[in-house]
Each structure stands twice: as structure tokens, then as C-alpha cells.
PyMOL CGO cylinders between C-alpha atoms (Angstrom):
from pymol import cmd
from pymol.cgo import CYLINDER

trace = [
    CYLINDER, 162.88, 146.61, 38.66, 162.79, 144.20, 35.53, 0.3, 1, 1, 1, 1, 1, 1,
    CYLINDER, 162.79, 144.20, 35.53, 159.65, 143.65, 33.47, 0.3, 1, 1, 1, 1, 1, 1,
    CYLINDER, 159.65, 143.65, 33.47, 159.63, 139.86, 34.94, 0.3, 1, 1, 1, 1, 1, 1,
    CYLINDER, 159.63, 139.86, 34.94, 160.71, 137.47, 37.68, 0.3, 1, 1, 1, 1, 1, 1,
    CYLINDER, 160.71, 137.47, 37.68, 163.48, 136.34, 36.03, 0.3, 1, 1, 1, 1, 1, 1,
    CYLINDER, 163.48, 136.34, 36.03, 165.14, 134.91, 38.74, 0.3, 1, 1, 1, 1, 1, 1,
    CYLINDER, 165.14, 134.91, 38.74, 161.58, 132.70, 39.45, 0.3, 1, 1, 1, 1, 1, 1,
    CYLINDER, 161.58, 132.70, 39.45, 161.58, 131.69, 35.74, 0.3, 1, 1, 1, 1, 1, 1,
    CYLINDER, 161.58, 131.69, 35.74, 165.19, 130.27, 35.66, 0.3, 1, 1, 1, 1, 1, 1,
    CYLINDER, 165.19, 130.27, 35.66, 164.37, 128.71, 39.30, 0.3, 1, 1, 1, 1, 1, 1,
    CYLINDER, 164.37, 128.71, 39.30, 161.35, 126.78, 37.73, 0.3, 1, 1, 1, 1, 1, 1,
    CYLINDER, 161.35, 126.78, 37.73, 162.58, 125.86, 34.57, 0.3, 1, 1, 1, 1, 1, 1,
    CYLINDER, 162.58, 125.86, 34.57, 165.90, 123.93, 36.26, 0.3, 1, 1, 1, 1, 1, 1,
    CYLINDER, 165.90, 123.93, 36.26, 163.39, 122.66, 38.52, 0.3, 1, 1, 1, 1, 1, 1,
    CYLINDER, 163.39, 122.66, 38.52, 160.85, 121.29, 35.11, 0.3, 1, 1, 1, 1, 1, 1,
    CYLINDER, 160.85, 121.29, 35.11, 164.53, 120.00, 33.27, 0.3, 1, 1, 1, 1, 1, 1,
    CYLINDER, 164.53, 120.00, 33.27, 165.77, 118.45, 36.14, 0.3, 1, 1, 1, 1, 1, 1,
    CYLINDER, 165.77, 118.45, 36.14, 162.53, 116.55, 36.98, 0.3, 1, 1, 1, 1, 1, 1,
    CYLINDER, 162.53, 116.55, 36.98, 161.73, 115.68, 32.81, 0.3, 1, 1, 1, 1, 1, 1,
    CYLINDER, 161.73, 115.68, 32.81, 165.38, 114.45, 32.99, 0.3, 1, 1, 1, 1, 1, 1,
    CYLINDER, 165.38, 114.45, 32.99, 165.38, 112.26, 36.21, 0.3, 1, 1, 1, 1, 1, 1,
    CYLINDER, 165.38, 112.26, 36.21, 161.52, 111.11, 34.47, 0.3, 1, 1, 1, 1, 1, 1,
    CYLINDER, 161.52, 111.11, 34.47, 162.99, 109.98, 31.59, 0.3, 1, 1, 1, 1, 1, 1,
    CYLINDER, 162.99, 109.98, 31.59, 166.36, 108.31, 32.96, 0.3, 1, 1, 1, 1, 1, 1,
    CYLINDER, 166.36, 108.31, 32.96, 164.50, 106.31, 35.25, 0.3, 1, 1, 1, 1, 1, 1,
    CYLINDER, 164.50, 106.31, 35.25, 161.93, 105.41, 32.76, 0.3, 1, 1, 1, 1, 1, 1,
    CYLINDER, 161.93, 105.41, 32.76, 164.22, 104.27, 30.24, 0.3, 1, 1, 1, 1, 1, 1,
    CYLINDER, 164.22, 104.27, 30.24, 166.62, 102.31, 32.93, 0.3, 1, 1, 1, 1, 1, 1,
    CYLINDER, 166.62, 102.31, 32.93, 163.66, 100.97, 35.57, 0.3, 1, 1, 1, 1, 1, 1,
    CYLINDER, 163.66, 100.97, 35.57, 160.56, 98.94, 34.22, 0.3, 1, 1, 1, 1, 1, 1,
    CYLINDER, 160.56, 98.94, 34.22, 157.61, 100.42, 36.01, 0.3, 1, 1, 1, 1, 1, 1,
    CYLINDER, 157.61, 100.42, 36.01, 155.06, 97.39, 36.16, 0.3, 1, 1, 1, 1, 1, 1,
    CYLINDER, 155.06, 97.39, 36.16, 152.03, 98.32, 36.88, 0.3, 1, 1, 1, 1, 1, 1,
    CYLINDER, 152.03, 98.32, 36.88, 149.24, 100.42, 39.89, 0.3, 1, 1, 1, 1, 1, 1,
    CYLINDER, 149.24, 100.42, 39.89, 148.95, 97.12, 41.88, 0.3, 1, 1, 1, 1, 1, 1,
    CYLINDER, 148.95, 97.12, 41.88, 152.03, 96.04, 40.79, 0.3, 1, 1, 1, 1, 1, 1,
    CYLINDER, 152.03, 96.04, 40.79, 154.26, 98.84, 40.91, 0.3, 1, 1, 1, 1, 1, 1,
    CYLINDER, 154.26, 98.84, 40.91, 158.17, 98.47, 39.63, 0.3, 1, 1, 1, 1, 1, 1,
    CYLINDER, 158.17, 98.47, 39.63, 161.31, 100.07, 40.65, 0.3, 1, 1, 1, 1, 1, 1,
    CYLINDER, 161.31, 100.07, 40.65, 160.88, 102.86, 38.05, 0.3, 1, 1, 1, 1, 1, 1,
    CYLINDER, 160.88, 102.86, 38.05, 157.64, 103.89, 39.53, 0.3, 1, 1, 1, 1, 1, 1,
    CYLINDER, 157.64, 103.89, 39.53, 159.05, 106.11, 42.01, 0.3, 1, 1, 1, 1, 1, 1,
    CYLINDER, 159.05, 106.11, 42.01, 161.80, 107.87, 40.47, 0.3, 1, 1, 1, 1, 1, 1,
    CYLINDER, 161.80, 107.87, 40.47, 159.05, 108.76, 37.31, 0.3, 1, 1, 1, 1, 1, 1,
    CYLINDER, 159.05, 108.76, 37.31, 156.32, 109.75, 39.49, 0.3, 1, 1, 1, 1, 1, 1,
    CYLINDER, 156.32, 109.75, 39.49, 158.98, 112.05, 41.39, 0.3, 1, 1, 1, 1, 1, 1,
    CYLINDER, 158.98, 112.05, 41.39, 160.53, 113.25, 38.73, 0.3, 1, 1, 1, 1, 1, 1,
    CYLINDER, 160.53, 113.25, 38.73, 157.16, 114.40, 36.91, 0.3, 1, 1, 1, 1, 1, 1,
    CYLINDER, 157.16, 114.40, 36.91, 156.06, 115.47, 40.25, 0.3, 1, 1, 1, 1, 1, 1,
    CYLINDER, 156.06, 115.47, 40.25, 159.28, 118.26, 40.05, 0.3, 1, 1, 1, 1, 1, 1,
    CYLINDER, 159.28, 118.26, 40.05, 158.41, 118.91, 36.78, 0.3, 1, 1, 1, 1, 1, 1,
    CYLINDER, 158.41, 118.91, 36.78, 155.40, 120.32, 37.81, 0.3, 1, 1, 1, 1, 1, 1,
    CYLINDER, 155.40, 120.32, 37.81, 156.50, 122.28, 40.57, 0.3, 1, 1, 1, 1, 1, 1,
    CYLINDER, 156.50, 122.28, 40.57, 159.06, 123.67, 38.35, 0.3, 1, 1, 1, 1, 1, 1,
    CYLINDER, 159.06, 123.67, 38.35, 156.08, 124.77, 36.02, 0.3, 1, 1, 1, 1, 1, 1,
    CYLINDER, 156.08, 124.77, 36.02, 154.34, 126.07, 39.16, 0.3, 1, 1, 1, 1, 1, 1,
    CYLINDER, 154.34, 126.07, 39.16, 157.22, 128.47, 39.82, 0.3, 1, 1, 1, 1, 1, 1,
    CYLINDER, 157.22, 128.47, 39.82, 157.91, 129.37, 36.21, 0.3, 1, 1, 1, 1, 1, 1,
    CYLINDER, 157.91, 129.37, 36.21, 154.28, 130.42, 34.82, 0.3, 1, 1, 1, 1, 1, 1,
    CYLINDER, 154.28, 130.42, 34.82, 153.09, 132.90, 37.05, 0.3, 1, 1, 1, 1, 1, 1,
    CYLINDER, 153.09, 132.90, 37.05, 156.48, 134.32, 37.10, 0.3, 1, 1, 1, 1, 1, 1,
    CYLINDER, 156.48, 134.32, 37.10, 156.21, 135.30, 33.36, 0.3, 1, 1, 1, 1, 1, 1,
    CYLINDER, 156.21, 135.30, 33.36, 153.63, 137.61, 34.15, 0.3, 1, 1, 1, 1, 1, 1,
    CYLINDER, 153.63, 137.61, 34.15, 155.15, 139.35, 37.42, 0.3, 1, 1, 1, 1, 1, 1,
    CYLINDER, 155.15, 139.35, 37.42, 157.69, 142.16, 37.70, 0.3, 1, 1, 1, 1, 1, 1,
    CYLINDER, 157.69, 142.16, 37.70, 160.88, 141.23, 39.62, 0.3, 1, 1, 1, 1, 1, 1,
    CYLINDER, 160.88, 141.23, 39.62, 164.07, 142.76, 41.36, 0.3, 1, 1, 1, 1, 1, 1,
    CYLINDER, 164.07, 142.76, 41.36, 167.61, 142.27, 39.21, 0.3, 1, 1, 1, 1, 1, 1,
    CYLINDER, 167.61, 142.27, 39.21, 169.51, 138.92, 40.45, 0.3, 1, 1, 1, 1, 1, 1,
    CYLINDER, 169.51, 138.92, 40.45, 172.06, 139.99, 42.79, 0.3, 1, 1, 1, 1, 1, 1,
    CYLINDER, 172.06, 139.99, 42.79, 174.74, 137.17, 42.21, 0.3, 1, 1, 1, 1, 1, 1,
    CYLINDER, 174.74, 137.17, 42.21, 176.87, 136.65, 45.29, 0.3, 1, 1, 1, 1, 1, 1,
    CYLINDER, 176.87, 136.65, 45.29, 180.47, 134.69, 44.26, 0.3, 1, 1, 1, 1, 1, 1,
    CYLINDER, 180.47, 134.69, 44.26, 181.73, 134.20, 47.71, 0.3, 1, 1, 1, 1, 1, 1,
    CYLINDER, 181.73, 134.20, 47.71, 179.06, 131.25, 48.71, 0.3, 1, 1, 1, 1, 1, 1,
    CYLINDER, 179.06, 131.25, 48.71, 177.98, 129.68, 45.23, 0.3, 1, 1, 1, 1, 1, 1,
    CYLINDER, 177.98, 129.68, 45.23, 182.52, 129.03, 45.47, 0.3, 1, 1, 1, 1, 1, 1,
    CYLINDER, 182.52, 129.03, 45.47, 182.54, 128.31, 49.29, 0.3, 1, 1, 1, 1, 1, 1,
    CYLINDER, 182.54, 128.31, 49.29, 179.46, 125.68, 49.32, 0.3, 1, 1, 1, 1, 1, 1,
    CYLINDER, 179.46, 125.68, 49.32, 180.76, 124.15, 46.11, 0.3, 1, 1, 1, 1, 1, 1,
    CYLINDER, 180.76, 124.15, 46.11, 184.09, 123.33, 48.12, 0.3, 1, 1, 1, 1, 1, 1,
    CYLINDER, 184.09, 123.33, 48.12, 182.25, 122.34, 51.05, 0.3, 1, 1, 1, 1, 1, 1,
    CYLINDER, 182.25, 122.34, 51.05, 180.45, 119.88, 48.83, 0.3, 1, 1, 1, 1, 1, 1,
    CYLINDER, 180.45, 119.88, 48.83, 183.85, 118.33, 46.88, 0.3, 1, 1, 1, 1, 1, 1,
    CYLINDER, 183.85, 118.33, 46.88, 185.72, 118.59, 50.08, 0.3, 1, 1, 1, 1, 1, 1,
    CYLINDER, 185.72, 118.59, 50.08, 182.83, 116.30, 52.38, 0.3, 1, 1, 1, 1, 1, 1,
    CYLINDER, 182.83, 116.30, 52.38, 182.93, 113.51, 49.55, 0.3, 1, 1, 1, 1, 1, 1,
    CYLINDER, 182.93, 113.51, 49.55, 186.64, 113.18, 49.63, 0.3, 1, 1, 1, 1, 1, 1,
    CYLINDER, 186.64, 113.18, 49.63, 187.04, 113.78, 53.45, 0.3, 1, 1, 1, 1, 1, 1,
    CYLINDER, 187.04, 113.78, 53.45, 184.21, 111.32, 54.31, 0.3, 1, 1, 1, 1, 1, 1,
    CYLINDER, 184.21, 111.32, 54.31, 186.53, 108.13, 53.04, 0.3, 1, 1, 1, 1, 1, 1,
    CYLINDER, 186.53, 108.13, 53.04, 189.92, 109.76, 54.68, 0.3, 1, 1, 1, 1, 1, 1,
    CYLINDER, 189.92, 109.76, 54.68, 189.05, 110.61, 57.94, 0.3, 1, 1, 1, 1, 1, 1,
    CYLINDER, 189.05, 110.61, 57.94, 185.63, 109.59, 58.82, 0.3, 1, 1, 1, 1, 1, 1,
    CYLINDER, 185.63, 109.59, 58.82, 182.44, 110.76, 59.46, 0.3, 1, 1, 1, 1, 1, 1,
    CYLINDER, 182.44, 110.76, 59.46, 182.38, 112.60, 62.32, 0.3, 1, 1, 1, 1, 1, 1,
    CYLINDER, 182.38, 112.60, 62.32, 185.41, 114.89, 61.25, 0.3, 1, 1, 1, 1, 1, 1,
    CYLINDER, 185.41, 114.89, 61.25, 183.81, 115.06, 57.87, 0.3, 1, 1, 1, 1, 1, 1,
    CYLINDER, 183.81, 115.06, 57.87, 180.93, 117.17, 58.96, 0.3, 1, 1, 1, 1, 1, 1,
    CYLINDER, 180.93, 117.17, 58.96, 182.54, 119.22, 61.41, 0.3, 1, 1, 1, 1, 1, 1,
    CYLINDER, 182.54, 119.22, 61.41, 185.08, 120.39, 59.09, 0.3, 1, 1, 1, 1, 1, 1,
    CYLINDER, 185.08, 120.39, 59.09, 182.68, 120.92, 56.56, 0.3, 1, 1, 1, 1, 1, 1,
    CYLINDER, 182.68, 120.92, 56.56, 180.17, 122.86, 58.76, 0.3, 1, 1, 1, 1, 1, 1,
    CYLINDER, 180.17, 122.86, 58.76, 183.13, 125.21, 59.61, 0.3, 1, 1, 1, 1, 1, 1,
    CYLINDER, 183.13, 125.21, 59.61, 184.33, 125.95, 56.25, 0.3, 1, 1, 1, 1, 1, 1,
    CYLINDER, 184.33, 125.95, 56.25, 180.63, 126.24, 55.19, 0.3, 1, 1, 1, 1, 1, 1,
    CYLINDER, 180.63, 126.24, 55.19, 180.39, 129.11, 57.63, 0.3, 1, 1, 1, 1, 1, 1,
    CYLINDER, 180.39, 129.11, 57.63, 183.16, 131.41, 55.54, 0.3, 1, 1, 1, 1, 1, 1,
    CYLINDER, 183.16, 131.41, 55.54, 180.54, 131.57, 52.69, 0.3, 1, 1, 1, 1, 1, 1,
    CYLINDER, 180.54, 131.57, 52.69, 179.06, 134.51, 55.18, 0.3, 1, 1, 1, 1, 1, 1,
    CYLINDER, 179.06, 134.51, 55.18, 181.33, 136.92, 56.56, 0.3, 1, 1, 1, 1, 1, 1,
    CYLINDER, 181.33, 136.92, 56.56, 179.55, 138.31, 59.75, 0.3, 1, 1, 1, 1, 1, 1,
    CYLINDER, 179.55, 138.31, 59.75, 179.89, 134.60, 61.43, 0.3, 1, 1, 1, 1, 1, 1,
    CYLINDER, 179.89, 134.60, 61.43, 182.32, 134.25, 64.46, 0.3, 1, 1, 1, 1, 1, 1,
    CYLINDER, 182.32, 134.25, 64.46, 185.07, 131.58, 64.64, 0.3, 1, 1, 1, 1, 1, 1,
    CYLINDER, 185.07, 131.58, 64.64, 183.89, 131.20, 67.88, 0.3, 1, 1, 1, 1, 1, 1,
    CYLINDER, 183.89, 131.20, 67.88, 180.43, 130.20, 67.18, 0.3, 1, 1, 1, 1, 1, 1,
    CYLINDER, 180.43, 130.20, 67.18, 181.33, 128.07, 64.11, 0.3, 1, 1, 1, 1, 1, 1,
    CYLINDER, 181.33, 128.07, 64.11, 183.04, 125.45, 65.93, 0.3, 1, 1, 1, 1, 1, 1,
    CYLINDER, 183.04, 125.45, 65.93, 179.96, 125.25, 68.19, 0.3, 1, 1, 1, 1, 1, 1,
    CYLINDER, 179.96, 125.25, 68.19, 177.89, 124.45, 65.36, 0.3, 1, 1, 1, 1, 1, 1,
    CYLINDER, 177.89, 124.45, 65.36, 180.41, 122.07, 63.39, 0.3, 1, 1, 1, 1, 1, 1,
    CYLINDER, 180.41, 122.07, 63.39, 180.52, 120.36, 67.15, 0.3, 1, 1, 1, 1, 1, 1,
    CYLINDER, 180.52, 120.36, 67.15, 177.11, 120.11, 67.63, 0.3, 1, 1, 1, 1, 1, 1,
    CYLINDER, 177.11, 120.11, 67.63, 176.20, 119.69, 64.00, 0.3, 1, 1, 1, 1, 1, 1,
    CYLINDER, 176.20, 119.69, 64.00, 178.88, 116.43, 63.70, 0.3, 1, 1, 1, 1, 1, 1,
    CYLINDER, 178.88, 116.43, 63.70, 177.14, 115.26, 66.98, 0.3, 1, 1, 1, 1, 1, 1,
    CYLINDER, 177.14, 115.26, 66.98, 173.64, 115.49, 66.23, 0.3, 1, 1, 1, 1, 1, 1,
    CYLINDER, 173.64, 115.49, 66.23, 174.59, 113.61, 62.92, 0.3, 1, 1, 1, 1, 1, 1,
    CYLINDER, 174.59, 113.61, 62.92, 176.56, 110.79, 64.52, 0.3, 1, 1, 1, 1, 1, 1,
    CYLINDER, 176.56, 110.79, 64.52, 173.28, 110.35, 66.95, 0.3, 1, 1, 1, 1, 1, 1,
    CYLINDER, 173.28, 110.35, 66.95, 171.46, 110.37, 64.07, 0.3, 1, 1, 1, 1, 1, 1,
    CYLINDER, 171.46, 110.37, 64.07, 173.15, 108.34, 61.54, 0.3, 1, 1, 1, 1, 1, 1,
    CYLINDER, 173.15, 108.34, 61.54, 175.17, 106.31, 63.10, 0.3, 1, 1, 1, 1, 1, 1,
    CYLINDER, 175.17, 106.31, 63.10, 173.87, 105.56, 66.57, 0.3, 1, 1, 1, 1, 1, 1,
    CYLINDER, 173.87, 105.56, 66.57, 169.86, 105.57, 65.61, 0.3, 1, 1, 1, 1, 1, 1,
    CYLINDER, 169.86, 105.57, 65.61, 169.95, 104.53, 62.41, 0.3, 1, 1, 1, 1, 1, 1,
    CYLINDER, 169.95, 104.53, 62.41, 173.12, 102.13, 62.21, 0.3, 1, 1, 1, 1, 1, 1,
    CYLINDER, 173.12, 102.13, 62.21, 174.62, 103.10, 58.96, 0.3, 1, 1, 1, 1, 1, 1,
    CYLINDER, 174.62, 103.10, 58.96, 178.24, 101.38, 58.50, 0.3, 1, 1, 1, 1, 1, 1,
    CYLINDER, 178.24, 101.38, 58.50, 179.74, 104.45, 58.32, 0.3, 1, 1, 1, 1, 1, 1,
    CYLINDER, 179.74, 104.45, 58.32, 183.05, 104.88, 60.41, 0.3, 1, 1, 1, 1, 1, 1,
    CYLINDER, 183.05, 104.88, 60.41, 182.88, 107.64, 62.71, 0.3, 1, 1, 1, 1, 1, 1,
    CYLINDER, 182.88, 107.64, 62.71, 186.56, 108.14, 63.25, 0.3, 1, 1, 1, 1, 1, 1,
    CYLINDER, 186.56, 108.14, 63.25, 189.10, 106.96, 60.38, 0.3, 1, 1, 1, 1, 1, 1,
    CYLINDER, 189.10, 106.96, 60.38, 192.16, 108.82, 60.89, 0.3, 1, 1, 1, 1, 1, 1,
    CYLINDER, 192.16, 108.82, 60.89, 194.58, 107.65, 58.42, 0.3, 1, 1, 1, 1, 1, 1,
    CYLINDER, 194.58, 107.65, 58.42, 197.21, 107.81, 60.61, 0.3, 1, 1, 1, 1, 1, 1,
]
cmd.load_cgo(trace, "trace")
């Protein structure tokens, strides 16, 4: 048992720099006009001061809490972080559809008590649902199938 939450503290402070960053991009890029009148930057500030208080939210009371040692797992910060790389350049090679599913599978091998079997099911009806949902219902012009060859 450590003397505090350190793992709470670390969570909330990325939280407060991420949201005082994205605050201050978008105010220095966006001009935010006014209540009545609000400009593009309005948003992306408000949101970004909005995180920046959750962060805080997290952060405080965990200063003053005891806390279990971080157990840092490897195996799915690496697997997720290829998922991630590997859907942006799939996406524009082969399409959407094939995209996710492949994805969702490979996602899967970040746990190691998850059947091949039951995988593909959820790739399948993962890259489904998504198609439904992105392509069919909301119409984005993404292609669905783009197999280069």
C-alpha cells in the first residue's frame, strides 16, 4: 500500500495538462466572440477548461488517500498502440469495413484468455454495427470495401 493514490494523481494531472493545453491552442488559433455571439474557439476552450477541471477533480482528493502500487501491464499499452497505427493506415488501403474487423481482432491479443473463435464474432459484428452506423445511417463518404487489388 503507498502513502497516496498515485496512480489517481498522474490520471488527473494528464487529464488538467491535456485540457489547459487544448484551452490554450484553441484560444490562441480560434477567436471566441462573444455569450450571444459565440465563435469557433468557444467550444474547444470551454471543453478544454471543462477537462481541466475534471482532471483537478481526480487529482486533489487523491493527494490525501492511500493507494495500491501501479501494476503496469506491457502486453496491451503495445497491442492497443498497434491497433491504433495499424486502423489509420489500413482505413485508406483497404476500407472501412476490413479496417475495423481486423483491428477488433488484433485488439483482442492485448488479453490472453480471449478465444479466436469468439474474436472474429466480435470483429464481424463490431465492423457491421459500424458500417450500419457510419456509413448506412449517417452517410459518411467513407468506402466500405477498397481492396487495392
Amino acid at each position: 500500500m503507498l502513502d497516496r493514490d498515485y496512480r489517481d494523481i498522474v490520471a488527473g494531472l494528464g487529464l488538467t495538462l491535456f485540457g489547459i493545453a487544448a484551452a490554450l491552442y484553441a484560444l490562441s488559433k480560434y477567436s471566441m466572440g462573444t455569450i450571444s455571439r459565440m465563435g469557433p474557439g468557444m467550444m474547444p476552450v470551454s471543453l478544454g477548461v471543462i477537462l481541466a477541471v475534471f482532471g483537478l477533480i481526480i487529482a486533489v482528493p487523491a493527494l490525501f488517500r492511500k493507494g495500491e502500487a501501479v501494476d503496469l501491464k506491457l502486453r496491451p499499452l503495445i497491442v492497443l498502440s498497434i491497433c491504433i497505427f495499424s486502423f489509420a493506415l489500413m482505413i485508406e488501403t483497404i476500407g472501412f469495413v476490413p479496417a475495423v474487423f481486423t483491428t477488433t481482432v488484433v485488439a483482442t491479443f492485448a488479453e490472453t484468455q480471449v478465444p479466436l473463435v469468439k474474436a472474429v464474432i466480435l470483429g464481424g459484428s463490431l465492423a457491421l454495427l459500424t458500417w450500419a452506423i457510419f456509413i448506412l445511417g449517417l452517410g459518411l463518404p467513407i468506402p466500405a470495401f477498397d481492396w487495392p487489388f
